[in-house]
Structure formats: structure tokens, C-alpha cells
N, C-alpha and C positions, 0 to 999 in steps of 0.2 A: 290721333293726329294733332289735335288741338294740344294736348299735355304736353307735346314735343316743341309745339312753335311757343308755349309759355316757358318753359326749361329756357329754350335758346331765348329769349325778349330779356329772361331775368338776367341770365349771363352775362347778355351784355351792356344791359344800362348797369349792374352791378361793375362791371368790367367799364364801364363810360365814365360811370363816378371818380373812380380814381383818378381820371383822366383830370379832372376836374379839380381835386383834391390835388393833384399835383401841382397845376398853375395857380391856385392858391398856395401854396408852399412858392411859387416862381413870385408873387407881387409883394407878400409878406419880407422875401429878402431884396429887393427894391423899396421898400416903406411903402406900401398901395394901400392902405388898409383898409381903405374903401374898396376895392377890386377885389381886395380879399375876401373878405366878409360876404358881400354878394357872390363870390364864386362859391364860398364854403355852403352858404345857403342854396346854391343850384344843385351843390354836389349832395347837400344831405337831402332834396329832393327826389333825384332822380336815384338815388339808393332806397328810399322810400319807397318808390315805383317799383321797382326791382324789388325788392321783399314782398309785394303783395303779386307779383306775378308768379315768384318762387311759391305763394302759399294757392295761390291758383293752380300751378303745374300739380302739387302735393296732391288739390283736391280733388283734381282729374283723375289721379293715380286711381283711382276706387274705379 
């Protein structure tokens, strides 16, 4: 049961990222570049988060 609630956590902070990565892409063409940079750093965060809960689901796997 736990392997399944890491699967679905990864998914969606991986799936949240983009989110993320998108309105960074949204302040860059406004000239934000401060907004940007701090969103980019949220996004490559919480992708980070999301990869080691994807390597936690895997280690469940066993």
C-alpha cells in the first residue's frame, strides 16, 4: 500500500513541476527575471522531491 501512495506523491509533484516551470516560462516573457529564477528554483526542487519518492516507490517494489 505504501509503494502505491509513493507512485501517486511522485507523479504528482513531478506533474506540479511543470506547473511551475510553466510560469517561469510566463515571467521570462514579461522580463521577471527575478520571478523567474526563483520559480525555476522551486520547480527544480520539487522535481527533486518527486525523483526520490519515484526511487522510494521502486524500493518498495521488492
Amino acid at each position: 500500500m505504501r509503494r502505491y501512495l509513493y507512485e501517486i506523491l511522485a507523479i504528482l509533484l513531478i506533474g506540479g513541476s511543470i506547473v511551475f516551470f510553466r510560469e517561469c516560462i510566463g515571467y521570462l516573457a514579461r522580463r521577471d527575471y527575478v520571478a523567474a529564477v526563483i520559480l525555476m528554483f522551486i520547480g527544480l526542487s520539487v522535481i527533486s522531491v518527486g525523483k526520490e519518492m519515484a526511487r522510494l516507490a521502486l524500493i518498495q517494489k521488492d
